[in-house]
SEGU-784823 format. One line per 8 residues: number of its first residue (from 1); for each residue x, y, z of C-alpha. Coordinates in Angstrom, 3 decimals, padded with zeros to 6 digits. Example, Ala and Ser with C-alpha at 12.3 -4.5 7.8 and 13.67 -1.06 7.14 Angstrom:
<nodes>
1> 012.300:-004.500:007.800 | 013.670:-001.060:007.140
</nodes>
This chain:
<nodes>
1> 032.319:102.929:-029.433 | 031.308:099.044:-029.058 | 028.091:097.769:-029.911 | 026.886:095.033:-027.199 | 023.589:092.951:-027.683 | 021.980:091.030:-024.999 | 019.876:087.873:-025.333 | 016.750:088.118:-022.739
9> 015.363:084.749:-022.073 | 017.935:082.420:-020.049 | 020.570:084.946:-020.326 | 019.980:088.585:-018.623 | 016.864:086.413:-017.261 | 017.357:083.473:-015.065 | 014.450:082.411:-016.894 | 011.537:082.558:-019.798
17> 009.983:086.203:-019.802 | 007.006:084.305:-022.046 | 007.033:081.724:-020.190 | 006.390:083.400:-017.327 | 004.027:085.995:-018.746 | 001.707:082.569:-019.454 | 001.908:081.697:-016.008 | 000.916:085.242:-014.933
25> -002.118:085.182:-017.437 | -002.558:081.250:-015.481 | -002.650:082.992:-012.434 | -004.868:085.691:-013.202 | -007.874:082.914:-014.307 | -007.248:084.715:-017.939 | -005.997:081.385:-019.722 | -006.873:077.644:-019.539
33> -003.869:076.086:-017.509 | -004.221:072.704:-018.893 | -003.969:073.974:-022.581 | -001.649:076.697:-022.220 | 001.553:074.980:-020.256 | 000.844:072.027:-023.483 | 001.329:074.155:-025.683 | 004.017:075.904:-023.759
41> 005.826:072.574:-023.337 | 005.375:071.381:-026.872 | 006.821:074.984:-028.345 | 010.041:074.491:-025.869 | 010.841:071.437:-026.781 | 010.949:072.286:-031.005 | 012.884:075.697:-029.455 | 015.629:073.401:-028.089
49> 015.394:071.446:-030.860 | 015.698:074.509:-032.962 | 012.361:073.256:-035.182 | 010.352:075.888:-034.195 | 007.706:077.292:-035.943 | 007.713:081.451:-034.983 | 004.643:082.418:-037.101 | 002.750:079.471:-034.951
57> 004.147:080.123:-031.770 | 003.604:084.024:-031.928 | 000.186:083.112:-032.895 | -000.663:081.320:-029.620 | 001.113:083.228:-027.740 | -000.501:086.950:-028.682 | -003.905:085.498:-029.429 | -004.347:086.472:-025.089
65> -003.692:090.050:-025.101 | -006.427:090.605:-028.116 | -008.855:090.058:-025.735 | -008.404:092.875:-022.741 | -008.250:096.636:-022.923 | -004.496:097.737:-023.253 | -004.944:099.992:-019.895 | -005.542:096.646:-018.211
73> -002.877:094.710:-020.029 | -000.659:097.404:-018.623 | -001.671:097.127:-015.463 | -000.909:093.651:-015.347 | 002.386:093.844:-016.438 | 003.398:096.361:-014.120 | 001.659:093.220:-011.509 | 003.629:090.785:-013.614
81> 007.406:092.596:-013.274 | 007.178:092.647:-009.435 | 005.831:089.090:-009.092 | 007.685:087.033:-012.113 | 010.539:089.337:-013.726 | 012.376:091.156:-010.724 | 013.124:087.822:-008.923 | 014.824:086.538:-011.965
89> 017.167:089.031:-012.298 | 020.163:088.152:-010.639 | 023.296:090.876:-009.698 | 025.330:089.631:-012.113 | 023.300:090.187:-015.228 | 022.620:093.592:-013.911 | 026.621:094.222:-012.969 | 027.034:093.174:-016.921
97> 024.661:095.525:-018.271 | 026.082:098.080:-016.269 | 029.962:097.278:-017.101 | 028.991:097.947:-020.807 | 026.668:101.192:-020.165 | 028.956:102.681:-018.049 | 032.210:102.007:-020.745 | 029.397:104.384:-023.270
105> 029.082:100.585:-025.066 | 025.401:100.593:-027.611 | 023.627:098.567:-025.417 | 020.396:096.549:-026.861 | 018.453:093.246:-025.840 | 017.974:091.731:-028.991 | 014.742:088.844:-028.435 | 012.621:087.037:-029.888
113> 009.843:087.986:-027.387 | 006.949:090.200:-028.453 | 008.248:093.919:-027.389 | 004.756:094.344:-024.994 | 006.148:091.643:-022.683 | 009.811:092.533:-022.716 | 009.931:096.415:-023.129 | 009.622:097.299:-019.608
121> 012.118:094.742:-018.690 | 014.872:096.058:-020.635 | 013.832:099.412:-018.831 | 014.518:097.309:-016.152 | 018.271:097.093:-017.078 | 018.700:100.787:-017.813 | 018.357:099.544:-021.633 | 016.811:101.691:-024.266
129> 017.124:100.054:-027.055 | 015.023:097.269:-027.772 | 014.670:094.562:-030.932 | 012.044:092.797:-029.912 | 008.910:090.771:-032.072 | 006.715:093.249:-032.821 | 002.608:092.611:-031.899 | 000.714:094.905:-034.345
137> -001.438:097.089:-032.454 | -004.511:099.306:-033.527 | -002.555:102.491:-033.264 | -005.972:104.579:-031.921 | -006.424:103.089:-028.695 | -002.845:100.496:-028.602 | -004.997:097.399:-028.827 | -003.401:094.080:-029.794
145> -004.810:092.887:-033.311 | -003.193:088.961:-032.078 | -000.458:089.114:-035.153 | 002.529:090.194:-035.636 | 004.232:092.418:-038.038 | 007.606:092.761:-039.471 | 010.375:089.951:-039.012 | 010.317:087.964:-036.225
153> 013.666:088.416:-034.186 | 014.169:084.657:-033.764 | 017.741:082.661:-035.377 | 018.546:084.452:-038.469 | 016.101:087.136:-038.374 | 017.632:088.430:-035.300 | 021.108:089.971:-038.157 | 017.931:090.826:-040.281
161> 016.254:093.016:-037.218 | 019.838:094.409:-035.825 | 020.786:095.493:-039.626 | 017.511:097.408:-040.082 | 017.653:098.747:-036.770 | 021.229:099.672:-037.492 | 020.658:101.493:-040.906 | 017.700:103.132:-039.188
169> 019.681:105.120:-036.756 | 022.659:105.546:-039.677 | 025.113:103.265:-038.209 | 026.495:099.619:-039.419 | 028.483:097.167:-038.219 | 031.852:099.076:-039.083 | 030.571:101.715:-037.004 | 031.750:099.891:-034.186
177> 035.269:099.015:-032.619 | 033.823:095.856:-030.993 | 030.701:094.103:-030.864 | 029.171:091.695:-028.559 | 026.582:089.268:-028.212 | 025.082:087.821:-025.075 | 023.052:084.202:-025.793 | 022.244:081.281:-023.588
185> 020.775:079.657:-027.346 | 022.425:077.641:-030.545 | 019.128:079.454:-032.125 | 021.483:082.399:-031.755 | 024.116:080.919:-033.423 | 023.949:083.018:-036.794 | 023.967:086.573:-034.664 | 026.779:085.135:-032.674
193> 029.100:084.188:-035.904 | 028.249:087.846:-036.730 | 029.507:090.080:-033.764 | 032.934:090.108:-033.626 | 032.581:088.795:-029.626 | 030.392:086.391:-028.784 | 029.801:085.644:-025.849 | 027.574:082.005:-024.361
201> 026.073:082.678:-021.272 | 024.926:079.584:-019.033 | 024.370:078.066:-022.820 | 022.597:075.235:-023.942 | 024.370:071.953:-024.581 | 024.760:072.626:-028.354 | 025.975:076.201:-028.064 | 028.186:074.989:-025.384
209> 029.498:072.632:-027.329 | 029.862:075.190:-030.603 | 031.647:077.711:-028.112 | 034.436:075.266:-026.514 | 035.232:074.425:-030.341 | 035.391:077.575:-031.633 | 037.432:079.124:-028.260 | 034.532:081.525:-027.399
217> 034.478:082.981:-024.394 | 031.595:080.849:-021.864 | 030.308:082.866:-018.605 | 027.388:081.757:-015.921 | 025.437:085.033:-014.697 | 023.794:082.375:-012.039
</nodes>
């Protein structure tokens, strides 16, 4: 059996599930536009820079769904994955997802968006396995406390999150013949330097530039 991880944002996603989520919550009249794509623009560019700060950026970006009931929330996002989501996934990405499900492959989207936003989306792909940041929720009624709890699946804590979600279902990274991993991101470098395939997807200059040297194998799902 082979173990193959997929990347969300810019790679299974011709695009930014967060970022897109913000513009749904713009759309709605739930956010301030002005502040929200400044902030959104100011977090990208330390992401490509790889100087992000996670524990800020989940901070800003949960502090909306703290303020609606989760029935709505739910609502929206079933709003949201028709309007944003759906046109961003391309037959390619899907075709990929299915060449590894169908060959009995592990299949799990490994992010560093919260699990709210991208769980249905990896439903999406026929995945049901998701490692995802994790929004801590009042566990009575599912309501978002604006925080988030555990390690953040974002550069290294991505072979942190895999490892305990590994152990947790009593398998390791010997259990496998062959892994994979899907990434668009040089923050993904340290998970990629673990699998035993890596894989850059339409990848960033630095990644691309990290795959040619290293002979990794370089795909567009666009």
């Amino acid at each position: 059996m082979n173990l193959a991880l997929f990347d969300l944002d810019n790679t299974l996603l011709a695009g930014d599930s967060d970022f897109e989520w913000a513009q749904f919550l713009i759309s709605k009249g739930v956010v301030d536009r002005e502040v929200q794509e400044a902030k959104n623009v100011e977090f990208y560019e330390h992401y490509k820079a790889g100087t992000l700060d996670i524990d800020a950026f989940l901070e800003f970006q949960l502090a909306p769904l703290t303020r609606h009931p989760r029935a709505e929330l739910d609502a929206w996002h079933r709003e949201y994955m028709d309007r944003h989501i759906r046109p961003l996934i391309g037959d390619k990405a899907r075709a990929l997802v299915r060449s590894h499900l169908d060959a009995g492959d592990l299949c799990v989207i490994v992010t560093a968006t919260n699990s709210f936003v991208t769980g249905p989306i990896a439903r999406e792909f026929g995945i049901h396995h998701l490692i995802g940041t994790i929004p801590a929720v009042d566990v009575k009624d599912g309501a978002f406390f604006g925080t988030s709890t555990g390690t953040p699946s974002f550069q290294s804590g991505k072979i942190v999150r895999v490892e305990q979600w590994l152990e947790a279902h009593g398998l390791w990274w010997g259990s496998f013949d062959n892994s994979y991993f899907y990434s668009d991101s040089h923050n993904d470098l340290p998970l990629m330097k673990h699998v035993r395939t890596p894989v850059a997807v339409d990848p960033d200059d630095k990644l691309c530039h990290h795959a040619t040297e290293m002979g990794w194998k370089i795909i567009t799902l666009r």
